[in-house]
Every structure is written in structure tokens, then in C-alpha cells.
TORKOL-4160 file (C-alpha; in steps of 0.2 Angstrom, whole numbers, padded with zeros to 4 digits, m for minus):
337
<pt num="1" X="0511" Y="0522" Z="0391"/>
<pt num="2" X="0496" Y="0526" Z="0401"/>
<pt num="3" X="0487" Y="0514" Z="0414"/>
<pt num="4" X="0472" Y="0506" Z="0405"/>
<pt num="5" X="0463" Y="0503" Z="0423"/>
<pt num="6" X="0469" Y="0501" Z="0441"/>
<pt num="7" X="0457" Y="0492" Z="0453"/>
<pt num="8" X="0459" Y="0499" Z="0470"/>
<pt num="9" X="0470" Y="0490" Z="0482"/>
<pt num="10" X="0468" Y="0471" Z="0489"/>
<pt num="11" X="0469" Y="0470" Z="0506"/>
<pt num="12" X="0477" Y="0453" Z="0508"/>
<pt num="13" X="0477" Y="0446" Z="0527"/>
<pt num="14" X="0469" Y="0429" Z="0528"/>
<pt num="15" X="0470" Y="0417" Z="0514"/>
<pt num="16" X="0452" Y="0419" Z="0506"/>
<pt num="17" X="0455" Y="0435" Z="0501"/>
<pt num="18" X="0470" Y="0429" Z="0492"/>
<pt num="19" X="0456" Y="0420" Z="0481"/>
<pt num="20" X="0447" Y="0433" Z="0480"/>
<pt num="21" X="0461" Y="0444" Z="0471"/>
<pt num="22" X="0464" Y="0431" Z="0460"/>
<pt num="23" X="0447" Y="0433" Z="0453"/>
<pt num="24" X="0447" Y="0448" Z="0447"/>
<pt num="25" X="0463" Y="0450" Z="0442"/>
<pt num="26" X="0459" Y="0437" Z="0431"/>
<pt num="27" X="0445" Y="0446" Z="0427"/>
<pt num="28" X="0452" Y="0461" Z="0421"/>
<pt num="29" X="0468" Y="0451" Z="0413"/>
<pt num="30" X="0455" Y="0442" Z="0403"/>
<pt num="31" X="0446" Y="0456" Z="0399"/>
<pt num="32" X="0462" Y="0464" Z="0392"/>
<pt num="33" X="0466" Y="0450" Z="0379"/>
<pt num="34" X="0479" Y="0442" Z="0389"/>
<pt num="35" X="0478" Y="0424" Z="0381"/>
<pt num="36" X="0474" Y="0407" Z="0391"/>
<pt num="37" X="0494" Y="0404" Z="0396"/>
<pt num="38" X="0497" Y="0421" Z="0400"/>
<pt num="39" X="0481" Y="0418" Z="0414"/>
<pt num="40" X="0487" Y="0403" Z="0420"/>
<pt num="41" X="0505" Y="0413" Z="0421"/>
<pt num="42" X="0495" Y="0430" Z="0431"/>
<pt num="43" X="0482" Y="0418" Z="0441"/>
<pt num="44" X="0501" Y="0408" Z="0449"/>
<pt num="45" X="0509" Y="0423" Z="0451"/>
<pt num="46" X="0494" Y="0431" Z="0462"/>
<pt num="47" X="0492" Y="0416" Z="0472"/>
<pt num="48" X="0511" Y="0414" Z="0477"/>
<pt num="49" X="0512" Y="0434" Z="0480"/>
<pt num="50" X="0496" Y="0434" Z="0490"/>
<pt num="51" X="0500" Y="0418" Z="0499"/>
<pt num="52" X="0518" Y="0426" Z="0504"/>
<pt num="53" X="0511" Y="0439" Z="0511"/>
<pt num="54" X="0499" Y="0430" Z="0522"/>
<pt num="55" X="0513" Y="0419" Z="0527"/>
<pt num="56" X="0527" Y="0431" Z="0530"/>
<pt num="57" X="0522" Y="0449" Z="0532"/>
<pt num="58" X="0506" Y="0444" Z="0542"/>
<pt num="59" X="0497" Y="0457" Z="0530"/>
<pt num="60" X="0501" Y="0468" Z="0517"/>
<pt num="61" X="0492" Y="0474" Z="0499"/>
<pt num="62" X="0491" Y="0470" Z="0480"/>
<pt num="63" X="0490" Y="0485" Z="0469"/>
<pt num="64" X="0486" Y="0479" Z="0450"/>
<pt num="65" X="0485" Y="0489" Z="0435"/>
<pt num="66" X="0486" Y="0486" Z="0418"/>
<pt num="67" X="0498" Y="0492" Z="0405"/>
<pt num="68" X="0498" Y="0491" Z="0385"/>
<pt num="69" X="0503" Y="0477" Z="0380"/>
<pt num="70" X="0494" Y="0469" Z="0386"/>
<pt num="71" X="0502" Y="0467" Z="0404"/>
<pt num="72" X="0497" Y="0465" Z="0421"/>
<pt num="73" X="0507" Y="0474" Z="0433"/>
<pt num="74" X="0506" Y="0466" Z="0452"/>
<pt num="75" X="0514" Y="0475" Z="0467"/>
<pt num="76" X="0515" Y="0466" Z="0485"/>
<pt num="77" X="0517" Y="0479" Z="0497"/>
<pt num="78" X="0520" Y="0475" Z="0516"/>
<pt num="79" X="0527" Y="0483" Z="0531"/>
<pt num="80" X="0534" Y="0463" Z="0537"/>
<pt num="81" X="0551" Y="0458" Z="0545"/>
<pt num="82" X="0560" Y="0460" Z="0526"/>
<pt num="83" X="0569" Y="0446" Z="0518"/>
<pt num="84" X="0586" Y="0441" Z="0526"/>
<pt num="85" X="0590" Y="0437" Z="0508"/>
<pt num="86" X="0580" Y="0439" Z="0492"/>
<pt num="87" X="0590" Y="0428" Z="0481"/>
<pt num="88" X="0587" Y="0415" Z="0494"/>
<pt num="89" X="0570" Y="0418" Z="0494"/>
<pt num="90" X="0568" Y="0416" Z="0475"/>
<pt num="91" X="0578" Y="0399" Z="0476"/>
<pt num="92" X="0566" Y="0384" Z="0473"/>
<pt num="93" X="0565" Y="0374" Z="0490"/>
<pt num="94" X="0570" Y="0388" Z="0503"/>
<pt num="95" X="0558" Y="0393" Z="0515"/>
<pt num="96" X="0555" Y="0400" Z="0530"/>
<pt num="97" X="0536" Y="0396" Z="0535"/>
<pt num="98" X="0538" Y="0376" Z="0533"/>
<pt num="99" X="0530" Y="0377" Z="0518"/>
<pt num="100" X="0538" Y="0371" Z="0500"/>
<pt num="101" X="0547" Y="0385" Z="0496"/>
<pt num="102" X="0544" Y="0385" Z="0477"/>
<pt num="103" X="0533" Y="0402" Z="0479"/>
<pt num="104" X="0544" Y="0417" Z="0476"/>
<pt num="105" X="0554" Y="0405" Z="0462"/>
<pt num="106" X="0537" Y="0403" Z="0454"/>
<pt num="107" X="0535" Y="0422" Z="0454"/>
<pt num="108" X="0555" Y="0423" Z="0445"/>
<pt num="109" X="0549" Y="0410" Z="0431"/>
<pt num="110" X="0532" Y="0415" Z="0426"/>
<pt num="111" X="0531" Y="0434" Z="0427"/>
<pt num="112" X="0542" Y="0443" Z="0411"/>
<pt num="113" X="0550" Y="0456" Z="0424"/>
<pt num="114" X="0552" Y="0453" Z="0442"/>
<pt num="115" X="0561" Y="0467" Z="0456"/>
<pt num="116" X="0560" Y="0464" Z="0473"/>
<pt num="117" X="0568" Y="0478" Z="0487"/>
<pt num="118" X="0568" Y="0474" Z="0503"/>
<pt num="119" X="0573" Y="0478" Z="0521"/>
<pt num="120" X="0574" Y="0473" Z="0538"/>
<pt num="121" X="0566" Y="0482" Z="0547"/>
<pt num="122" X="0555" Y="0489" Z="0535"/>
<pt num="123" X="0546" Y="0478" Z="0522"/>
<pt num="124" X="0546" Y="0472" Z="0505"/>
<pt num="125" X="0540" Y="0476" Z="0490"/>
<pt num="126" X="0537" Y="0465" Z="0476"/>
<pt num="127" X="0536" Y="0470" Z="0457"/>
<pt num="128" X="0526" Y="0457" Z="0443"/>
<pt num="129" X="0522" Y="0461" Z="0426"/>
<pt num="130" X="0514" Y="0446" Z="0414"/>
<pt num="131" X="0509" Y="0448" Z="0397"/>
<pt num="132" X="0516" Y="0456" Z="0382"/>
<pt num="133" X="0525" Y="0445" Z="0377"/>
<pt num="134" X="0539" Y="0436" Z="0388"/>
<pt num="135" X="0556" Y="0449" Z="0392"/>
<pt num="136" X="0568" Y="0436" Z="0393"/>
<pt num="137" X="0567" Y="0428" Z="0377"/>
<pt num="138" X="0559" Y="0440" Z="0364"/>
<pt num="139" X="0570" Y="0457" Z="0364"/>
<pt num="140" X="0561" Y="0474" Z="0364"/>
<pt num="141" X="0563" Y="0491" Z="0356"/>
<pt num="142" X="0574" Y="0501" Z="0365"/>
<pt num="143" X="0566" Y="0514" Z="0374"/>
<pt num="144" X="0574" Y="0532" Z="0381"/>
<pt num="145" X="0567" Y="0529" Z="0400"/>
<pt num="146" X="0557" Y="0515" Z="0413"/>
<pt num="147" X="0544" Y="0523" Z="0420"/>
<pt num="148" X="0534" Y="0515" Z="0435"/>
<pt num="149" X="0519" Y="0522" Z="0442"/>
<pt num="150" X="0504" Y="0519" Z="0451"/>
<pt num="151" X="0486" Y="0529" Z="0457"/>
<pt num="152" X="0476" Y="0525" Z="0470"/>
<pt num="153" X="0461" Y="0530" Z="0477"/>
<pt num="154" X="0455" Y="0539" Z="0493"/>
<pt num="155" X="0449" Y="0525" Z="0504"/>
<pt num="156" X="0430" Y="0525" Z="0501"/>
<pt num="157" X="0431" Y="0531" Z="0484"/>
<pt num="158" X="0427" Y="0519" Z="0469"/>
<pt num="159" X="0437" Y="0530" Z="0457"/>
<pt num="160" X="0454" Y="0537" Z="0458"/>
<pt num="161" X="0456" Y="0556" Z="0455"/>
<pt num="162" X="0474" Y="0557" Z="0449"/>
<pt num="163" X="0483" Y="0552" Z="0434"/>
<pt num="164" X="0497" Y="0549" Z="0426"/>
<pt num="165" X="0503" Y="0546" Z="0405"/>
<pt num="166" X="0520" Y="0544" Z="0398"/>
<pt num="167" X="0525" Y="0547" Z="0380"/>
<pt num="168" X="0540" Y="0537" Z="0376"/>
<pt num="169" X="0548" Y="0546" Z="0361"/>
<pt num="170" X="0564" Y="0537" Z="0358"/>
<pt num="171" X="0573" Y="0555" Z="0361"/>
<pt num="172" X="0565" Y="0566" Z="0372"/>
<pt num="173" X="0550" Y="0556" Z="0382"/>
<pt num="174" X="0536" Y="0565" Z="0391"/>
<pt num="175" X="0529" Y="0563" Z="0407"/>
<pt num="176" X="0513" Y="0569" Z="0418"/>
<pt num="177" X="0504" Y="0568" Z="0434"/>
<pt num="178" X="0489" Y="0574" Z="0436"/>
<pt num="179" X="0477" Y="0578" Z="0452"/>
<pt num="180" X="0459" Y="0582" Z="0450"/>
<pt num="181" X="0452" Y="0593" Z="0462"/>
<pt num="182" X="0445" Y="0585" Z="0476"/>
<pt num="183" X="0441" Y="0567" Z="0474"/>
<pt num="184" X="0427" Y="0556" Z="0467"/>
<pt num="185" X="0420" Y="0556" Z="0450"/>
<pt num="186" X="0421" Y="0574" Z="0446"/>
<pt num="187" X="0441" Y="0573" Z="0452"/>
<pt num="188" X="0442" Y="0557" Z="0440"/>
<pt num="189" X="0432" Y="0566" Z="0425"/>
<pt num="190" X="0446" Y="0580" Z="0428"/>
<pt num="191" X="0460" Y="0570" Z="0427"/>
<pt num="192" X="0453" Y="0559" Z="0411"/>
<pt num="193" X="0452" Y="0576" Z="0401"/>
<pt num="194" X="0470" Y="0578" Z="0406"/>
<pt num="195" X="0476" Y="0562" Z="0401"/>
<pt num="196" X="0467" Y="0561" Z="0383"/>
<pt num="197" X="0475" Y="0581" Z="0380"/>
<pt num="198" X="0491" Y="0575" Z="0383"/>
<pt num="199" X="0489" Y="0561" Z="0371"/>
<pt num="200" X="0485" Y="0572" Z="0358"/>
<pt num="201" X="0500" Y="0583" Z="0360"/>
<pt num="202" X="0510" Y="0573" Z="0368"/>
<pt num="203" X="0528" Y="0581" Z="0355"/>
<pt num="204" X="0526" Y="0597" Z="0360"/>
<pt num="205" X="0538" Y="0605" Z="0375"/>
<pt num="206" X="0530" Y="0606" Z="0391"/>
<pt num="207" X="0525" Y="0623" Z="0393"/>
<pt num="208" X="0512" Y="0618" Z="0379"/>
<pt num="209" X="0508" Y="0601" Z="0383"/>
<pt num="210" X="0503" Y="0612" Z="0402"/>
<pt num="211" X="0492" Y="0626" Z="0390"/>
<pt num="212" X="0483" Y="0613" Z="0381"/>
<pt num="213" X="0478" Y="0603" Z="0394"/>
<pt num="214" X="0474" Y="0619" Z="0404"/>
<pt num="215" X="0462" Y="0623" Z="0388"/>
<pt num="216" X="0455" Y="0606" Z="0390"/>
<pt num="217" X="0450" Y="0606" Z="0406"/>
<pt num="218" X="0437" Y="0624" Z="0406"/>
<pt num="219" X="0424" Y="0618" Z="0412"/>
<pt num="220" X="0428" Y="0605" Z="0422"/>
<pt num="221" X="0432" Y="0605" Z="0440"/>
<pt num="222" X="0452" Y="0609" Z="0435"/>
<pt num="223" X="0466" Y="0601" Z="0442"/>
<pt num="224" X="0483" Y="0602" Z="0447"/>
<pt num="225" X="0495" Y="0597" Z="0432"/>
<pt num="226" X="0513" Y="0592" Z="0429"/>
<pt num="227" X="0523" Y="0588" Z="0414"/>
<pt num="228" X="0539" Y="0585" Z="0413"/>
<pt num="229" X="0552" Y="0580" Z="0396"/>
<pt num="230" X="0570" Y="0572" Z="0397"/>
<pt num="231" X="0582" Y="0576" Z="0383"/>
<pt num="232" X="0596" Y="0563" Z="0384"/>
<pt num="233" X="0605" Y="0574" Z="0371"/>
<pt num="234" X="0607" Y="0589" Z="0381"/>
<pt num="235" X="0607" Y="0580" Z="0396"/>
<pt num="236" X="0591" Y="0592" Z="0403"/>
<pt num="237" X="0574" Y="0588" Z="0411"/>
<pt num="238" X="0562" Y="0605" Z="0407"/>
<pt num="239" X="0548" Y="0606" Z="0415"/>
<pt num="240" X="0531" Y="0614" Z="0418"/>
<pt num="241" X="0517" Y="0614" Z="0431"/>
<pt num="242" X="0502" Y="0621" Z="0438"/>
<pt num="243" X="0497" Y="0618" Z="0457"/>
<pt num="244" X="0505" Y="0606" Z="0468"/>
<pt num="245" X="0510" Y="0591" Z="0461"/>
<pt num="246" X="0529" Y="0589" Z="0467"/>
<pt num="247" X="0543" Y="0581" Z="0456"/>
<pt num="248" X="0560" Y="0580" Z="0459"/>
<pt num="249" X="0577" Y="0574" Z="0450"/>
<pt num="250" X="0587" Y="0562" Z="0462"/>
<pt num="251" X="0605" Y="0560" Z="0459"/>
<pt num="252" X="0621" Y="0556" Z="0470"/>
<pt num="253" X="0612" Y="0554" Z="0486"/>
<pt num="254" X="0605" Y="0572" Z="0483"/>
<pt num="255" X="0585" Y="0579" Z="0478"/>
<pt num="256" X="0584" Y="0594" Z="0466"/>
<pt num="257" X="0567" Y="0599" Z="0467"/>
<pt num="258" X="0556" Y="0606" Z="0453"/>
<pt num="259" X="0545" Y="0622" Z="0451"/>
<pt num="260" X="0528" Y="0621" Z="0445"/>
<pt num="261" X="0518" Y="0639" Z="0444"/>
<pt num="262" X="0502" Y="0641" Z="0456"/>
<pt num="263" X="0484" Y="0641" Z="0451"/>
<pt num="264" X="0472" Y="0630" Z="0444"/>
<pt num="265" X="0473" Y="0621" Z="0428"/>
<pt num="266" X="0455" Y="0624" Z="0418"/>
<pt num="267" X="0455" Y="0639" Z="0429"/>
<pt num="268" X="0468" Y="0653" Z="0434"/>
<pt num="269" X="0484" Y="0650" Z="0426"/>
<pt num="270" X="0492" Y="0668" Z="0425"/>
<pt num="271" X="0510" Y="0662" Z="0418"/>
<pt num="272" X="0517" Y="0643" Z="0411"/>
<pt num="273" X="0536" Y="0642" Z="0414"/>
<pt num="274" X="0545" Y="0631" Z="0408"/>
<pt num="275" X="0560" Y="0626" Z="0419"/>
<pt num="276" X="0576" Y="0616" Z="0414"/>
<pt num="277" X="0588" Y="0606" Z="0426"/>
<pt num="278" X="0603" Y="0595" Z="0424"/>
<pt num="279" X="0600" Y="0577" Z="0421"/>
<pt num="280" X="0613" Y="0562" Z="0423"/>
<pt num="281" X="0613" Y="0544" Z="0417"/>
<pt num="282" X="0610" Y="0539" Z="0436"/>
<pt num="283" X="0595" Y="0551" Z="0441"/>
<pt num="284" X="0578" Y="0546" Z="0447"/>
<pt num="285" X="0564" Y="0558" Z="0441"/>
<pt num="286" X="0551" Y="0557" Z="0453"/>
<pt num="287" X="0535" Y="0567" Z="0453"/>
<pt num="288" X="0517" Y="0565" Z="0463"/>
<pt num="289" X="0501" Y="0569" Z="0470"/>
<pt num="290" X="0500" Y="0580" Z="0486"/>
<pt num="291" X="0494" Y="0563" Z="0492"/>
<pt num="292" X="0509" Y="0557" Z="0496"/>
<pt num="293" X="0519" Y="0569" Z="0509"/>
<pt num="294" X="0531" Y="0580" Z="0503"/>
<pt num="295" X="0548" Y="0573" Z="0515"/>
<pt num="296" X="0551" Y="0558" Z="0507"/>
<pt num="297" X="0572" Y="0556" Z="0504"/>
<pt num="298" X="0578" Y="0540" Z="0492"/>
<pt num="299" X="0594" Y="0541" Z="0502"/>
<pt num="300" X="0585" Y="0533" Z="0515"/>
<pt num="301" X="0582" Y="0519" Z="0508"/>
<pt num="302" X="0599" Y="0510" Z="0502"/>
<pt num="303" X="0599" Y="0504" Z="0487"/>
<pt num="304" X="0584" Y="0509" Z="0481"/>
<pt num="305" X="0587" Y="0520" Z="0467"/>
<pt num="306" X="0594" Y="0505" Z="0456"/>
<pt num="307" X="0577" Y="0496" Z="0457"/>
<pt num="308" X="0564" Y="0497" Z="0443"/>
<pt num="309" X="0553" Y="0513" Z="0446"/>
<pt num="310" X="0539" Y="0503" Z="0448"/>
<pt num="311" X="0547" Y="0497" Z="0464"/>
<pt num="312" X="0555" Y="0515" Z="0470"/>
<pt num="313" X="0537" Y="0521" Z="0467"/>
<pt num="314" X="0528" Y="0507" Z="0480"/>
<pt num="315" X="0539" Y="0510" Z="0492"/>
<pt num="316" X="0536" Y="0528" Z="0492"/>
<pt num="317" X="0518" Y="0525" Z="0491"/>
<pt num="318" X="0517" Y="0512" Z="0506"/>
<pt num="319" X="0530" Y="0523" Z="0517"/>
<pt num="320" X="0525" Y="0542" Z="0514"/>
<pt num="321" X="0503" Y="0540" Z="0509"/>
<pt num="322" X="0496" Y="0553" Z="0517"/>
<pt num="323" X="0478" Y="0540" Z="0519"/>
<pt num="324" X="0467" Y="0555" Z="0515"/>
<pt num="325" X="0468" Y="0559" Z="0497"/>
<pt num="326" X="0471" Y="0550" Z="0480"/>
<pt num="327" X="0491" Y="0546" Z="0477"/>
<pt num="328" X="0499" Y="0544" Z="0461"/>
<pt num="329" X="0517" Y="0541" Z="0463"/>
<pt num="330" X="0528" Y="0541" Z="0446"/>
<pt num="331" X="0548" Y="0535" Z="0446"/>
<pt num="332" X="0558" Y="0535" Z="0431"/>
<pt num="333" X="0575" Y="0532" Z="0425"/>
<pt num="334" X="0587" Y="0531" Z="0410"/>
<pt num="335" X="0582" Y="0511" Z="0406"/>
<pt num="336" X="0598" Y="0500" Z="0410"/>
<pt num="337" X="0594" Y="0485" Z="0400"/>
């Protein structure tokens, strides 16, 4: 599971630029295959999110990405008042902005998974995928974890500099964040050699999966490089790093964080060690850019960690960016259902 493409955020503050979004999310959900009900599905879902936002957060953001499938992934993110009740607010006919009220139901029929987290004060955060086929009615392969992520930009820049893959092997699944140096196209150019190493050796432990995309990336302006694989058998997260991307294993109200070695990958990398940690059926693997700072506690948001990591991942994003780097934020959990 790796991100096709990720235009950068929608502002969303005034309704024409709620039209605006629909566009080219349509755009890049046509481009993607999705078929003409599936558009009709995504170009709804956009409106009613973007509209919401106008309406009752005053402003806020759409991130959109797509996934393989294919599916389009929306995020509305706001800092508003926060819902009083979020089941209200998905039930058809309830509003509080004297308009119909069908919005937020709209949103619950026609994406295939829906998660909403909100809090007052605080904000909400709105999950929408479409595509690939409809959740509720086809069932899927079972898979060993669900992972949510999202990159973003530097604002200014037209490409992101980080990145992120996952490799969802039904025992022992894979997972990396990466961060170009710098940002810009060199930083993007880094992080694309990463990703496509990782792919290719994506069933070897991480201490490996770290070499080869150190190898990968001579010659490039390097990066700073995670991977990390759970092992449900043993009950173990191992992990291997170079440079500052963070991850850490949340469980019980409590954050273990993770080592990664210094240097450069594509540069200096002395020593690639592996570490491995205790894992438990109700942990949150979270791992990141040095976009986003480096205080964040789960704990203070209740509830949180028994959203969809997608979800966990926004609200990270929208409460702890730093504003002057890329950001990729990665969540993932033992999948429930």
C-alpha cells in the first residue's frame, strides 16, 4: 500500500472553493479508473465535507490521496466547535446551520469507510474513502494491520519531500517513512528512490530493507529513513532507522519510543541496528517526519486511539505540524474488523 499521488491541501473557507476541490478531485479520481458511479459517489462526498466545513468549522482543509484500488481517500480537517454528537450528525434531517441536514448522512452512505473523531473544544476530523469496491457489502482479504497515512508539502512547494509505503504481508507487514533532505524536487526525487527500494525488498527484516535503500539512494541528496515490521506471532515490532524520523508504539495510555541510528541514508550510515519491542493487540504504531513536533501524547486526545489510523494520523497532523517542513504522519493498528 503506497499513495499513488497526494495533491497538496485544499483550503476550504468560502463555498467556491468547495467547487474548486471537487474539480480536481474528480480529476485525479477519473484519472485513477474510478468508474462513473464511483465519481458521482467521490464528487457528493466532497461537496457535503467541503460544505460542512464552511458551514460549521468557519474553515478548515481537505487532504486527498489516492490509494490502490482504486480509492480516494478525503480528510476534513478543522479546528471548529466539535460535534456535540457525531451520531446525530450523521442522522438524515439533523442540523445545526438551518440547512437540510442530509450532509454528514450522505458522507455515511456513499463513501465505503467512514471515521469521524471529534471534540469540543478542539475540532473534528473527518475520514472518506470511495472506490475499490463498496466495504459494506463485498467482504475483503483479511489483512495483519490498517494503516493511515498522509504527506504533505512545505507550503510553497508543489512536491512533497516525504514518503511513506507499507507491505501488507498477512504475517509480518512492513512499514516506512521516509524524509528527503531538505525539500523541493531533490527532497521528492530522494524519497521516490526510497519508496521503489522498498518495494523491491519489501520481505526482508528491516535492518536490510534500511541497507538497501541506503544503497539506493548514492547519489542522491539522502534522506532520513525508517522501517519498521510487526510480527503478530511473537508479539514484536523490530525496527531499524537512519536519521530523525520518530516512531513510537502507543499502548495503555503510555508511548514507548523507538531508536533509529544517526546519519544519512545514501550517505554516512556507520551501523544499521535492528531493535525489537513488545507489541499488544491494542497498540498504535505511530512513526513521522521531523515535520511534525516531536511532543505529541495520544493520551490527550480520549478516545482516539480506537479510530481508524487514518483519522489518528490528521489529527496529529492538524495539531502538532510544525508549518515549515514537509510532514508525513503514519498510524497503524492490529485491524479490528
Amino acid at each position: 500500500m503506497t499513495p499513488a499521488l497526494a495533491p497538496p491541501p485544499f483550503v476550504v473557507a468560502e463555498p467556491s472553493q468547495v467547487g474548486e476541490a471537487r474539480r480536481r478531485v474528480l480529476e485525479l479520481g477519473a484519472s485513477a479508473g474510478l468508474d462513473p458511479v464511483e465519481q458521482g459517489k467521490l464528487a457528493l462526498v466532497i461537496n457535503e465535507l467541503g460544505t460542512n466545513l464552511v458551514k460549521h468549522a468557519g474553515t478548515g482543509v481537505l487532504l486527498v490521496q489516492l490509494l490502490a484500488g482504486p480509492v480516494v481517500e478525503v480528510l476534513a480537517v478543522d479546528r471548529g466547535p466539535g460535534m456535540s454528537s457525531v451520531a446525530d450528525c450523521f442522522r438524515d434531517g439533523f442540523s445545526t446551520a438551518g440547512s437540510p441536514g442530509t450532509g454528514l448522512g450522505a458522507v455515511g452512505r456513499l463513501a465505503s469507510v467512514v471515521d469521524v473523531y471529534s471534540t469540543r473544544p478542539g475540532g473534528t476530523v473527518i475520514m472518506a474513502r470511495v472506490g475499490g469496491g463498496d466495504r459494506r457489502e463485498e467482504p475483503r482479504p483479511r489483512r495483519a494491520i490498517e494503516v493511515g497515512a498522509l504527506s504533505v508539502a512545505k507550503d510553497g512547494e508543489t512536491v512533497c519531500g516525504d514518503a511513506w509505503a507499507a507491505a501488507d504481508h498477512p504475517e509480518t507487514p512492513a512499514l516506512m517513512v521516509v524524509d528527503g533532505l531538505g525539500h523541493g524536487v531533490g527532497a521528492a526525487d530522494a524519497a521516490h528512490l526510497a519508496t521503489r527500494a522498498f518495494q523491491a525488498v519489501a520481505h526482508q527484516p528491516p535492518g536490510a530493507l534500511v541497507a538497501a535503500i541506503h544503497d539506493a539512494l548514492r547519489g542522491s541528496r539522502g534522506a532520513a529513513v525508517a522501517v519498521a515490521r510487526l510480527d503478530r506471532s511473537r508479539a514484536v515490532v523490530t525496527y531499524a532507522g537512519i536519521g530523525n524520523v520518530a516512531g513510537a508504539i502507543v499502548s495503555g495510555g503510555t508511548a514507548r519510543h523507538l531508536v533509529s541510528n544517526n546519519g544519512t541514508a545514501g550517505h554516512n550510515a556507520r551501523r544499521i541496528n535492528e531493535f525489537t519491542y513488545p507489541w499488544s493487540d491494542d497498540a498504535v504504531l505511530v512513526m513521522h517526519s521531523d515535520g511534525l513536533g516531536s511532543r505529541w501524547q495520544l493520551d490527550q486526545y480520549p478516545g482516539l486511539v480506537r479510530h481508524h489510523p487514518s483519522v489518528v494520523a490528521a489529527v496529529l497532523y492538524r495539531d502538532w505540524s510544525r508549518g515549515r517542513d514537509d510532514v508525513t504522519v503514519l498510524a497503524a493498528r492490529v485491524e479490528t474488523t
